[in-house]
BAMAR-798041 format. One record per residue: x, y, z of N, C-alpha, C, O in turn. Coordinates in steps of 0.2 Angstrom, whole numbers, plus 5000, padded with zeros to 4 digits. Example, Ala and Ser with C-alpha at 12.3 -4.5 7.8 and 13.67 -1.06 7.14 Angstrom:
// residues 2
506649725039506249785039506649845039507149835042/506449895035506849955036506450005039506750065040/
***
This chain:
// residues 482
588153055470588053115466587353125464586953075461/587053185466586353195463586053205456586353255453/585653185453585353195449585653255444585953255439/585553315447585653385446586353405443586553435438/586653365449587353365448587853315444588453325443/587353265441587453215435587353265428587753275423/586653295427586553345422587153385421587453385416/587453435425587953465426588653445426589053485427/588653415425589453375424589253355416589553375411/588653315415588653305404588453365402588553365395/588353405403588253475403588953505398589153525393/589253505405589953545405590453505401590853535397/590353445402590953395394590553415389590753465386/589953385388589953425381589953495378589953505372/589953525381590053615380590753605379590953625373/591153575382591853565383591953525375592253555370/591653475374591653445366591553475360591753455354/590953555363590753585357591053635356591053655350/591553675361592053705360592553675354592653705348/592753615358593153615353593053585345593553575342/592653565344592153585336592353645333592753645329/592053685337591953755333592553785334592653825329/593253795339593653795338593953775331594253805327/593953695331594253645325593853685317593953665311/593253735320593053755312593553805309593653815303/594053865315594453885309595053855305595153875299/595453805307595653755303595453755296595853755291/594653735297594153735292593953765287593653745281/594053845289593853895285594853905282594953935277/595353885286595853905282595753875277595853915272/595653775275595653755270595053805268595353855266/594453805267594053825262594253895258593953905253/594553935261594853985259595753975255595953995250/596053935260596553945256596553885248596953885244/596053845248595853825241595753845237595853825231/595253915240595053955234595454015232595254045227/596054025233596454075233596954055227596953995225/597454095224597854055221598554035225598554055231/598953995222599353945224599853975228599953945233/600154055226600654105227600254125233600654155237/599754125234599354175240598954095246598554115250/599154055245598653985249598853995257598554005262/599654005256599853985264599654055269599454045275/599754125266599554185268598754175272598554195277/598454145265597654135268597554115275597354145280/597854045274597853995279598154025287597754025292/598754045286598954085290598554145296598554155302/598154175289597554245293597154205297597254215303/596854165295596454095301596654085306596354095312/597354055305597654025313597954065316597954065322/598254135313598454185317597854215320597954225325/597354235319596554245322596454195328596254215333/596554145327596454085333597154125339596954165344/597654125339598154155342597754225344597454225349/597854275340597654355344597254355347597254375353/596354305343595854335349595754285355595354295360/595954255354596054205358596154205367595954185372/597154265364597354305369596954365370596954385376/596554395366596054465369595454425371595154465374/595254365371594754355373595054325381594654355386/595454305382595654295391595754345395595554345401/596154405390596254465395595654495395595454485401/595254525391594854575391594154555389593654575392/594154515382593654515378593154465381592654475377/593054405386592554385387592354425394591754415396/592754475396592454515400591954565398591354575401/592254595392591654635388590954605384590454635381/591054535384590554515381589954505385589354505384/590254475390589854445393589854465401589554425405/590154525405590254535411589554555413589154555409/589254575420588954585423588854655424588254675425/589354705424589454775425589254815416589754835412/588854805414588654835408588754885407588654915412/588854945400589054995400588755035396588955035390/588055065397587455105391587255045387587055065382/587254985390587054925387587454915380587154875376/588254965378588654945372589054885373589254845368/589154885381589854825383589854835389589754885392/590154765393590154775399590754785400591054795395/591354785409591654825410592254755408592254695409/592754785404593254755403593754715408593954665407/593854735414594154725421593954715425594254705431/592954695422592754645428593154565429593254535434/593254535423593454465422594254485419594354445415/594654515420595254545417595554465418595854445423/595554445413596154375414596054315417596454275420/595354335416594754275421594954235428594654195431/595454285429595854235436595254245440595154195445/594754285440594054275446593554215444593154185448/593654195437593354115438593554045438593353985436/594254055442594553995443594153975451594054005457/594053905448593453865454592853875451592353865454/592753905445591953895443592053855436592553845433/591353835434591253815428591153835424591053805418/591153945426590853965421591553985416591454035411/591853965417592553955412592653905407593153895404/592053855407591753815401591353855395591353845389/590953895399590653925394591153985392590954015387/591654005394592154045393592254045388592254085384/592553975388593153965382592653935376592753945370/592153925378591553895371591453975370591953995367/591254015371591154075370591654095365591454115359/592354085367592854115363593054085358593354115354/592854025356592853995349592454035344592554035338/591854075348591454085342591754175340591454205335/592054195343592454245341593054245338593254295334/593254185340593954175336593654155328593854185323/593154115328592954115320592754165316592854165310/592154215320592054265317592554335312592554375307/593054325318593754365315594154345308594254375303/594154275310594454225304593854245296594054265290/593254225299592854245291593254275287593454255282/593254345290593354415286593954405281593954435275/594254355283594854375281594954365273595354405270/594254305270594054305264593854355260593954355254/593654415264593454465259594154505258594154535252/594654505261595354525258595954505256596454535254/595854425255596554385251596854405246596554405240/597354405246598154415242598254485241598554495236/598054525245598354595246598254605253597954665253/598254595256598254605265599054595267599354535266/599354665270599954645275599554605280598954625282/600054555282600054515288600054545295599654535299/600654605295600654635302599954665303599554655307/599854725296599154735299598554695300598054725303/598454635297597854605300598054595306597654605310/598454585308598754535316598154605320597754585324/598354685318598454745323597654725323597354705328/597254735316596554725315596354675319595954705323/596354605320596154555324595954585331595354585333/596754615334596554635340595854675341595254665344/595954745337595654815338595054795335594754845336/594654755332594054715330593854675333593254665332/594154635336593754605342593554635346592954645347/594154675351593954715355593354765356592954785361/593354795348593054855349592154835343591654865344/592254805340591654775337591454695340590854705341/591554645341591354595340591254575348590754535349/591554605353591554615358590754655361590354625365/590854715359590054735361589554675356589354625358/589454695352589054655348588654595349588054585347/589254545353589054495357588654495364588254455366/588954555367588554585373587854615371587354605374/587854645368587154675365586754615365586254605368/586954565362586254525358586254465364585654455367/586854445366586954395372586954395379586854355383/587154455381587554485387587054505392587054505398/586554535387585954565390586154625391586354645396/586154655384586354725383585854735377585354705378/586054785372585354845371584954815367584554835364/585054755365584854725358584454675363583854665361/584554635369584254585374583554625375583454675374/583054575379582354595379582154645383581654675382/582754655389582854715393583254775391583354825394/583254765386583854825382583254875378582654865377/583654935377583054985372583154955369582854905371/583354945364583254915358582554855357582054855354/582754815364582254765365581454785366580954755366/581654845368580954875375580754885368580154875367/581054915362580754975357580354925353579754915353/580854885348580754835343580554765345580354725342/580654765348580754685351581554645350581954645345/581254595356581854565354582054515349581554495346/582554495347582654475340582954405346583254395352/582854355338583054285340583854265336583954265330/584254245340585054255336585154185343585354195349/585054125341585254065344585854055346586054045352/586254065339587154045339587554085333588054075331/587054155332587554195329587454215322587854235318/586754235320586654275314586754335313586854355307/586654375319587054435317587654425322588154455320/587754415325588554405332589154385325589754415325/589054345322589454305319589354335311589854375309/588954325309588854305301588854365296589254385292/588154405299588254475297588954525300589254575298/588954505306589554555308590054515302589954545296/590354485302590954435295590854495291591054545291/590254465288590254475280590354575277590654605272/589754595283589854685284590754725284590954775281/591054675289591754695289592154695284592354745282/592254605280592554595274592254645269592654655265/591654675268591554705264591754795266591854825261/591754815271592254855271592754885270592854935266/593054825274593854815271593954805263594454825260/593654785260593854755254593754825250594254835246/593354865251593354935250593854985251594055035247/594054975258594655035259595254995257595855035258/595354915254595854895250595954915243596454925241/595354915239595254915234595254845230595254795234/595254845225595154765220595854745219596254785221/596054685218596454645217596754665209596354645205/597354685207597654675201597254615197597154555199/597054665191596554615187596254595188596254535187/595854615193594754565195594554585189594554645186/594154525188593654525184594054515175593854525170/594554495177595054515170595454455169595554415164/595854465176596354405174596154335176595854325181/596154275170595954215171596354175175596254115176/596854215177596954165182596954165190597354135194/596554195190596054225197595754175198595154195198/595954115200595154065202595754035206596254045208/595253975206595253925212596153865211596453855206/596253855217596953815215596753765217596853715213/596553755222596453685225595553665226595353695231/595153645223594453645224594453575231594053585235/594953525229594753485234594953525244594753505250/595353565242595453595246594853625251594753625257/594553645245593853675247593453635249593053635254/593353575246592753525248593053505255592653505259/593653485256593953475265593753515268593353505273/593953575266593553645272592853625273592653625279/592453625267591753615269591553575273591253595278/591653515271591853445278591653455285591153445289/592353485284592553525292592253565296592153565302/592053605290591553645294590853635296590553655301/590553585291589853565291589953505299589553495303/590653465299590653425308590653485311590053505313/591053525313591053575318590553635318590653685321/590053615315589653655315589053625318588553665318/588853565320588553545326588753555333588353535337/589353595335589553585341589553695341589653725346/589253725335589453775334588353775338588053775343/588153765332587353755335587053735342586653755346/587253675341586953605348587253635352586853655357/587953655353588353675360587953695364587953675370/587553755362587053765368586453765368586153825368/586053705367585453685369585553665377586053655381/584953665378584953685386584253615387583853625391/584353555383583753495385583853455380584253465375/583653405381583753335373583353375369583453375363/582853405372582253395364582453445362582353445356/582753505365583153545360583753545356583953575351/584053495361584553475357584553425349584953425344/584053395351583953345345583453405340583653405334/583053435342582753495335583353525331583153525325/584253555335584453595333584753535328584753545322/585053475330585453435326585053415320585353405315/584353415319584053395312583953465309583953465303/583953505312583853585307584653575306584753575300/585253565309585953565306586153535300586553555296/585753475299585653455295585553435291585853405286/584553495292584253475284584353535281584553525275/584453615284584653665281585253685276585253735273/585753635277586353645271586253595266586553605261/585853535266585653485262585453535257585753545252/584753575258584253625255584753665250584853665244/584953695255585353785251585853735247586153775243/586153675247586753635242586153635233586153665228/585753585237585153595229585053635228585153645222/584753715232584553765229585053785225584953805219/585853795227586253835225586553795220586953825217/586453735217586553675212586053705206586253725201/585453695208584853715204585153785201585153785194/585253835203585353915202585753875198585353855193/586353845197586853805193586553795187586453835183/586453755188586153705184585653735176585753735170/585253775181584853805177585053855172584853865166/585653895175585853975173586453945168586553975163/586853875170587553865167587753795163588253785160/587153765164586953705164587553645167587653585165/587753685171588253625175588353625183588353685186/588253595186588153595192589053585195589353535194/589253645199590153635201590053595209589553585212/590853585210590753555216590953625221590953615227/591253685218591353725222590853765223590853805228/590353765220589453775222589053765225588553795227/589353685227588953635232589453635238589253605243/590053655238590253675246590153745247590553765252/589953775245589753845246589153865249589053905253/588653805243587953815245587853775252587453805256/588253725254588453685262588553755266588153755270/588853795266589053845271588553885269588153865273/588253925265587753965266587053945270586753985274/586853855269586353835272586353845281585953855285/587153825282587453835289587553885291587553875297/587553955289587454015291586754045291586554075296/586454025287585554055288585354015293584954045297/585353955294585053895299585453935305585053965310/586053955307586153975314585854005320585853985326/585554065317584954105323584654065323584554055329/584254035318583453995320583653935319583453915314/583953885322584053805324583653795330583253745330/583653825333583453825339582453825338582153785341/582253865334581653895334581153875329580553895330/581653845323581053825318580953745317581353695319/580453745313580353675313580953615309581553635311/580953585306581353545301581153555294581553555289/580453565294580253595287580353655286580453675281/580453705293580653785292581453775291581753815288/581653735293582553745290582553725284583053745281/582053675280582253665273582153705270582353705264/581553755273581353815268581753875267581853895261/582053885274582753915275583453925271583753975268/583553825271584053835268583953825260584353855257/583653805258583353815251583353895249583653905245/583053925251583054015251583654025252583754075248/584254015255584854045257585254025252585654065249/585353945251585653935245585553975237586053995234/584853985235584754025230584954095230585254125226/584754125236584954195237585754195237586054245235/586054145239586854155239587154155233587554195232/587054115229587054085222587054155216587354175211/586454165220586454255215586754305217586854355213/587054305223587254355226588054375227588254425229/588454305224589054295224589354325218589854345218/588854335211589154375205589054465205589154515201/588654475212588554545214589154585215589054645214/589654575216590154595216590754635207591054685206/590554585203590654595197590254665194590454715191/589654645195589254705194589354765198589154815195/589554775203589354825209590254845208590454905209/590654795205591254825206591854835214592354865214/591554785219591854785224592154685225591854635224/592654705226593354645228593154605234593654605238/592654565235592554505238593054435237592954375235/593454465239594054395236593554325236593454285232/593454325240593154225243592454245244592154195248/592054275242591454275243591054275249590554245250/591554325255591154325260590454355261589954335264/590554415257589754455258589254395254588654395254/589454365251589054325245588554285248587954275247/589054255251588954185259588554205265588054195267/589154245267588854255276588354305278587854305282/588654365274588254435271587454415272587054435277/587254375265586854375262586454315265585854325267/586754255266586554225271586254235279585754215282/586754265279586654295287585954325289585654315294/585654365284585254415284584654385283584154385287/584754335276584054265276583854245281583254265283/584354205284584254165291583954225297583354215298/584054265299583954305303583254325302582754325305/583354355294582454385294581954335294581454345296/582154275290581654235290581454195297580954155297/581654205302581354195309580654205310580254175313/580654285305580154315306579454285304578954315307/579354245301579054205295579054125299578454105300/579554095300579654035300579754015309579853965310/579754055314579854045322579053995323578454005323/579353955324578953875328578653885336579053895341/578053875338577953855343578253775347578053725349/578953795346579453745350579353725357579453665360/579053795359578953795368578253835370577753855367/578253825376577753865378577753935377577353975376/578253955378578354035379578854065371579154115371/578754015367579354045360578654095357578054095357/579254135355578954215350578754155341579054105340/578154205337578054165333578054205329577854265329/578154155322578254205314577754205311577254175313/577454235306576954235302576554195302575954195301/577154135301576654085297576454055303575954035301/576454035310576253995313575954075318576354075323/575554125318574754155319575154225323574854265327/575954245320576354285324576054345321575954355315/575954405325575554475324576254525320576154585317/576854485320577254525312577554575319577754635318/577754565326578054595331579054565329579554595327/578954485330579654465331580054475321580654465319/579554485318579654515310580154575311580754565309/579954625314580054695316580654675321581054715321/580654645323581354625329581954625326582454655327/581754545320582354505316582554575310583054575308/582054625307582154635302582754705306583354695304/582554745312582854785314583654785318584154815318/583454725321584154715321584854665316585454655317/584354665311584854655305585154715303585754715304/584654775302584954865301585454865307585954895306/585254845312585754885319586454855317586954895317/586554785314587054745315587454765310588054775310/587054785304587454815300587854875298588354875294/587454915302587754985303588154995308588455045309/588154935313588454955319589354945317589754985317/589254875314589654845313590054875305590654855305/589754925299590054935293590255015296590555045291/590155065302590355125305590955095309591555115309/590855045312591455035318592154995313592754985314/591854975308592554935304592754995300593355035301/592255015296592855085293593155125299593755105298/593155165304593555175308594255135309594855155309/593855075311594855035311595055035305595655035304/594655025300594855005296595455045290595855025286/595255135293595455165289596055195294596555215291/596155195299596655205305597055165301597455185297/596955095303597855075300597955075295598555095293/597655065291597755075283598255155282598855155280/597855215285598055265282598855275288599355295285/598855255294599655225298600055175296600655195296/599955105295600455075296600355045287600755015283/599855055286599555035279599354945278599654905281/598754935275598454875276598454845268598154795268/598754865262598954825257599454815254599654865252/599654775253600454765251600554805242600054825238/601254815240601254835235601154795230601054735230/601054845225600854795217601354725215601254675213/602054765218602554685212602454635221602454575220/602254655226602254605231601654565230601654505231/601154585227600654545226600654505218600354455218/600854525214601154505206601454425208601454375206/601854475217602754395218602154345221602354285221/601754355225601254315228601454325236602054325238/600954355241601054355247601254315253601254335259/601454255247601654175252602354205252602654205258/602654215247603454235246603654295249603954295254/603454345248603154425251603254435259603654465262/602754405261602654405268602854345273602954355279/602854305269602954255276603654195274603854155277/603954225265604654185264604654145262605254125261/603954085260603754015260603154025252602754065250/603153955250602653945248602353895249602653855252/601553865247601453815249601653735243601453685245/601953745238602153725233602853725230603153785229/603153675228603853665227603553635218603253585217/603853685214603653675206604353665203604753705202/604353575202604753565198605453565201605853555197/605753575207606253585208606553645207607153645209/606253705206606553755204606753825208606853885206/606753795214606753845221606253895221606453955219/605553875222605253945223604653905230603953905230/605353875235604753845241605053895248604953875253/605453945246605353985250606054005251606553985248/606254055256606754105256607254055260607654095263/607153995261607653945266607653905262607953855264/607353895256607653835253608453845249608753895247/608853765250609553755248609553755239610053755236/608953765238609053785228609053855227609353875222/609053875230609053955229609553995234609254045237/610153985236610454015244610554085241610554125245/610654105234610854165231610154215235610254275235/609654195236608954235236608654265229608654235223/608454305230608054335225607154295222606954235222/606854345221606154325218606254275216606854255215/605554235215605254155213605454185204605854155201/605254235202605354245197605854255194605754235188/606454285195607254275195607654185196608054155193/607254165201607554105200607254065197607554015196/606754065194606554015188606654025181606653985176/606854115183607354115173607954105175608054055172/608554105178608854075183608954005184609553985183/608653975185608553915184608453895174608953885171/607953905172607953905163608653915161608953875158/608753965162609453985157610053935161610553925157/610053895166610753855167610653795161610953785156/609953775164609853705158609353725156608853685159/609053775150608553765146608153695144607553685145/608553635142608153585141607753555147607153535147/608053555152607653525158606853585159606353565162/606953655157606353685159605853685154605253695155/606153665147605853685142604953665142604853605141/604453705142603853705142603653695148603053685150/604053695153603853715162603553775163603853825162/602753765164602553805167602653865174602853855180/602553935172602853985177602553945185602053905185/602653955189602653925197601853925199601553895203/601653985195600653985197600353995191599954035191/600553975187600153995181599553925181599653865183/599053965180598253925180598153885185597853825185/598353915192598253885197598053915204598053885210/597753975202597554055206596754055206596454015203/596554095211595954115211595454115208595554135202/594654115209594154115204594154205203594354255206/593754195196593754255192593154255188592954195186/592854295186592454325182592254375178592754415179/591854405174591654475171591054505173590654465175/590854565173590254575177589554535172589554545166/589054505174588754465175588854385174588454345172/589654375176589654335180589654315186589454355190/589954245187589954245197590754215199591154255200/590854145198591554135200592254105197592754105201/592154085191592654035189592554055180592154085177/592954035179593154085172593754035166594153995169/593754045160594153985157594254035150593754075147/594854025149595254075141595254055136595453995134/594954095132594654075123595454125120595554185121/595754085117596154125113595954175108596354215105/595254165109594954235103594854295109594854355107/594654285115594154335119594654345127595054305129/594554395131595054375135594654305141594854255141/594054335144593754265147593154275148592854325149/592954205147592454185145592054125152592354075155/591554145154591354145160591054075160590754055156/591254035166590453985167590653975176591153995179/589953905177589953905184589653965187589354015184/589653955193589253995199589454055199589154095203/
***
């Protein structure tokens, strides 16, 4: 075996290894989301995740790595759907490694969203959404910046502004998430009592530190996966590294200083923020430009997670807070911070760059934005206004785990409220029918049993606060944490 063809074989395992990383990150993002949710809505959350791995998965084999990444380009928006229809023309190649590495990073980007809508989203229509937002946003989107479409060096976009640096996905991924959740979360409306009811926080915090975990391993095979040399690949693992270490302390510090408590749901938040801004630039900046990075993206996330209180828009989980805002950091700050890595690398201000690749990063933030907040409202208002995209008030009251899917992810007490097949409850009816139902056969056995989700729900706040919230019998609530 030659030389060439030794490279090529560690090549392709590892791509094959990094797949399934970043695969393994939505897993990841279920826990971290379904922690943050409340208890009546966890399994719902979780479920939006894995069922996104299922949809885009199957759109990404029929159609969607054809549109992303085919050779037949179309006005440089997408390439032709039916050149790779079902990839059956890359059997015998290896470019079906990079295929399926491809489609991990699609399957997560759908998954994101899904935070900016929890505990009022029907099920059936996220499924319809998944499909028709890959296809029709995330699919070009990807072509554009990756595919050598209009956002590529050869594209207008590129010829006009220049090309912009997106390594592994800061507008592909991160801004596209965060622009859609924020859409959506719009043509949803707010959550019955945001900003009001105290028991809108978090149910499971360790839930969320697992997700974070998870995400922060699988998130070297999301970066590293495609360095194209060692010494590339060893730059992008120590920026994976140092850049969420940063944005943990900054968004600790904002803590600390503003609340005088430093939470642990702040420091797996500020971990994901640092890992969203380091993604475009792993590749390009130095290890002091990643801690500058991530330090900057932590703080900006930290402030920009109580944005929503004030502006009045329903970010259930803090996507626009995180990825949004994050995404945008990481992206522009290329501009500033891009390394003489190579001979031929574009450079930032700070290392003697003429403020061209500035105008790249800042421009195709706007394009990502707008491409991405016109093409969601259209879907988004399609099914909404046809099959309808929120459940009613008492189905969201009864919790979306019971509602939608007949289950819950907790059995309180014995009291039949673990789902529409459990042998306590064969009569049916609501979680809350059978717990007064239950009370009234034997009152003493319930007596001071708490209701099935009480103080075990979602974070909450008031406008000028950020996430988590605790009840003064004098006031309704009373704010602290991030």
């Amino acid at each position: 075996m030659q030389p060439d063809d030794v490279w090529t074989l560690v090549s392709g395992v590892w791509m094959m290894i990094a797949a399934a990383l970043v695969l393994f990150m939505t897993p990841g993002v279920a826990f971290f989301y379904g922690g943050m949710t409340r208890a009546k809505s966890t399994l719902n959350m979780m479920m939006m995740s894995f069922s996104a791995i299922a949809v885009v998965g199957v759109v990404w084999v029929l159609w969607g790595y054809s549109m992303a990444a085919g050779s037949e380009g179309v006005a440089g928006l997408f390439a032709n759907p039916f050149e790779y229809f079902g990839m059956s023309q890359l059997l015998g190649s290896s470019d079906l490694i990079a295929a399926g590495f491809s489609g991990t990073f699609a399957i997560i980007t759908v998954a994101l969203i899904s935070g900016g809508i929890a505990d009022r989203t029907k099920f059936s229509a996220w499924l319809v959404f998944c499909a028709v937002w890959a296809t029709l946003v995330y699919c070009p989107l990807a072509y554009m910046v990756w595919g050598g479409g209009l956002l590529s060096e050869d594209g207008w976009f590129g010829q006009t502004f220049g090309a912009p640096i997106d390594f592994a996905g800061g507008t592909v991924v991160h801004i596209n998430a965060g622009v859609a959740a924020l859409v959506l979360a719009l043509i949803l409306g707010k959550r019955t009592g945001f900003g009001k009811d105290p028991a809108q926080r978090p149910h499971s915090i360790p839930f969320v530190m697992l997700g974070a975990a998870i995400l922060w391993f699988g998130w070297f095979g999301f970066n590293v996966g495609a360095g194209s040399s060692l010494e590339e690949i060893g730059l992008i693992f120590i920026n994976t590294v140092a850049a969420p270490g940063a944005a943990l302390i900054g968004w600790l510090a904002v803590e600390w200083l503003r609340d005088g408590k430093p939470t642990s749901l702040g420091g797996a938040s500020g971990i994901v923020a640092g890992l969203v801004a380091i993604t475009p630039a792993c590749a390009n900046v130095t290890p002091l430009g990643a801690l500058a990075i991530g330090l900057l993206a932590g703080i900006a996330s930290a402030f920009a997670v109580g944005l929503k209180f004030r502006l009045g828009y329903d970010d259930s989980l803090d996507v626009v807070g995180v990825h949004l805002v994050s995404g945008i950091v990481g992206t522009v700050l290329i501009g500033f911070f891009a390394a003489p890595v190579s001979e031929d690398a574009a450079l930032g201000l700070l290392y003697g760059g003429d403020g061209s690749q500035l105008l790249a990063q800042v421009m195709a933030a706007l394009f990502s934005i707008v491409f991405t907040g016109v093409m969601t409202l259209i879907i988004g208002l399609a099914i909404h206004k046809t099959m309808g995209m929120r459940v009613t008030r008492e189905a969201e009251d009864e919790g979306v785990d019971i509602t939608e899917h007949a289950e819950t992810g907790y059995e309180f007490g014995g009291l039949g409220v673990g789902g529409a097949f459990s042998p306590h409850h064969p009569g049916g009816g609501s979680a809350s029918e059978r717990i007064a139902a239950a009370s009234a056969a034997d009152p003493a056995a319930h007596r001071g049993q708490p209701a099935a989700d009480a103080g075990s729900e979602s974070h909450v706040g008031e406008p000028g606060s950020t996430r988590r919230g605790t009840v003064d019998s004098d006031r309704e609530v009373e704010t602290i944490g991030s």
